[in-house]
C-alpha positions as CSV (number, residue, x, y, z in Angstrom):
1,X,13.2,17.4,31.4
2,X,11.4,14.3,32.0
3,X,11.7,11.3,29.5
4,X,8.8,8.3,29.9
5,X,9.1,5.1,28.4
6,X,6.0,3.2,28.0
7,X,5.1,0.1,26.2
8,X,1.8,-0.8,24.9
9,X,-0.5,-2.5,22.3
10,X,-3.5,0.1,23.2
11,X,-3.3,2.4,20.2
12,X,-5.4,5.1,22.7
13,X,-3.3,5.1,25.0
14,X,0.3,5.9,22.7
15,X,-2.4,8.5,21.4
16,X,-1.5,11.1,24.2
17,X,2.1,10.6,24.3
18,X,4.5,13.5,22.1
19,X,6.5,10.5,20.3
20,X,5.6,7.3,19.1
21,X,7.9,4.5,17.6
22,X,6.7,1.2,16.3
23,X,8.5,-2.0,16.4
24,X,7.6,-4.7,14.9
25,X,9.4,-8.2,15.1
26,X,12.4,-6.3,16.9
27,X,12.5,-3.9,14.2
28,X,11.4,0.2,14.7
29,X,9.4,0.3,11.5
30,X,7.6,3.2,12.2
31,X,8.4,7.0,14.4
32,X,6.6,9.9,15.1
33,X,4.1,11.8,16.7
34,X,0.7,10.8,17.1
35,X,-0.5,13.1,14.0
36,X,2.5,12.8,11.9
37,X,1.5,8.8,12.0
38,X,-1.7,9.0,11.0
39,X,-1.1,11.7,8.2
40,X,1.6,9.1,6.5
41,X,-0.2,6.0,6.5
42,X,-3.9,6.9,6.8
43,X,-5.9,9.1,5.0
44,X,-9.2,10.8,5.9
45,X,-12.8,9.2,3.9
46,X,-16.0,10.5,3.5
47,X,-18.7,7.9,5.1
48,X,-22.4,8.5,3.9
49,X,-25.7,6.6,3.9
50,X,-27.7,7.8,0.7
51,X,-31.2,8.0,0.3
52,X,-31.2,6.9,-3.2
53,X,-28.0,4.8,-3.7
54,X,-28.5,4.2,-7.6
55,X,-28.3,8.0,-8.0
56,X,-25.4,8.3,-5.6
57,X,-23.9,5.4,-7.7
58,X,-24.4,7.6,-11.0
59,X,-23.0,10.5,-9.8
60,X,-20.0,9.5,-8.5
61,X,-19.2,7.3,-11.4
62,X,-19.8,10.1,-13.6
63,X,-17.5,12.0,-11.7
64,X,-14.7,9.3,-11.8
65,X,-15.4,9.5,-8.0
66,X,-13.9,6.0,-6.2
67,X,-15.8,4.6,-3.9
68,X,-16.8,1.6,-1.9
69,X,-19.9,0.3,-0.6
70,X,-20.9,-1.9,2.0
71,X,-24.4,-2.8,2.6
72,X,-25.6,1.1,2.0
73,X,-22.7,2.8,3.5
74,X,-20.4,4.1,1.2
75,X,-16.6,5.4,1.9
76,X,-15.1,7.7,-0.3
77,X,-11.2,8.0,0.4
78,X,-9.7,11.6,0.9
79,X,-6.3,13.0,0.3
80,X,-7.3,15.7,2.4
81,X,-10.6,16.6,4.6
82,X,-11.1,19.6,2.4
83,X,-11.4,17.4,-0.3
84,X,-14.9,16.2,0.8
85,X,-16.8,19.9,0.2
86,X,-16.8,19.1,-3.6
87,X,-18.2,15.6,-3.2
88,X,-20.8,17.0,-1.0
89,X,-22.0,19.6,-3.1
90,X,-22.4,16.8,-6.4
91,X,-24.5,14.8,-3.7
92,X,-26.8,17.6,-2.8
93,X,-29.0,16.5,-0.1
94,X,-29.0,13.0,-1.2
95,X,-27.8,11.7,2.0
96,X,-29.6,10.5,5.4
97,X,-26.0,10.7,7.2
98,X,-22.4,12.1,6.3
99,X,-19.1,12.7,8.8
100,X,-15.2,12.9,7.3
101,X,-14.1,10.2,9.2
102,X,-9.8,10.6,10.1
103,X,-7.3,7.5,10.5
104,X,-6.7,6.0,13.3
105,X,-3.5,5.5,14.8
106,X,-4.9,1.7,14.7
107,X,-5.1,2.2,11.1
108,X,-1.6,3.8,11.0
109,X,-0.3,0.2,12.7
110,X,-2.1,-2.2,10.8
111,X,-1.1,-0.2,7.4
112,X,2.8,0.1,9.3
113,X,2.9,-3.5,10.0
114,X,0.2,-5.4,7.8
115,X,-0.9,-7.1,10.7
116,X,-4.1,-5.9,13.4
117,X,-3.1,-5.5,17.0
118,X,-3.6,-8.5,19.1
């Protein structure tokens, strides 16, 4: 077999590789692969843009949904993509735009380390 060694501070590019280990002031802080990174310090959210944001408010609350919301975009954290359906169908078609957004492996770094890439 063939073993490549490659340093790098571009998250897309340790994306293709079959094993990752973060280091981080000498220390490995961080190792596996690609997916196995972003499933243990990411987790998935469910971005939408309501039409009627005071209803989407209400509804959520009401469900003892958390959210966040950032001028008219809200983010609803996941523990898992399938989790979004029920969310979805309290919403009903109050929504101009929706997507399950995943973690990053930039993300998985800056929640690793605390610190952004530089």
């Amino acid at each position: 077999g063939l073993t490549v060694l490659l340093t790098t501070h571009y998250m897309e590019e340790a994306a293709g590789a079959d094993d990752i280990v973060i280091i981080n002031r000498g220390r490995i802080v961080a190792h596996g692969t690609p997916q196995e990174l972003r499933d243990r310090h990411c987790s998935d959210r469910l971005v939408f843009v309501p039409k009627d944001a005071d209803s989407a408010k209400n509804v959520l609350t009401s469900e003892g949904i958390a959210f966040t919301e950032d001028k008219g975009i809200f983010t609803i954290p996941l523990a898992k993509t399938a989790d979004s359906v029920p969310i979805i169908g309290k919403l009903g078609d109050n929504f101009e735009s929706i997507e399950v957004r995943t973690g990053t492996l930039d993300e998985a770094f800056i929640n690793i380390t605390g610190e952004a890439i530089e």
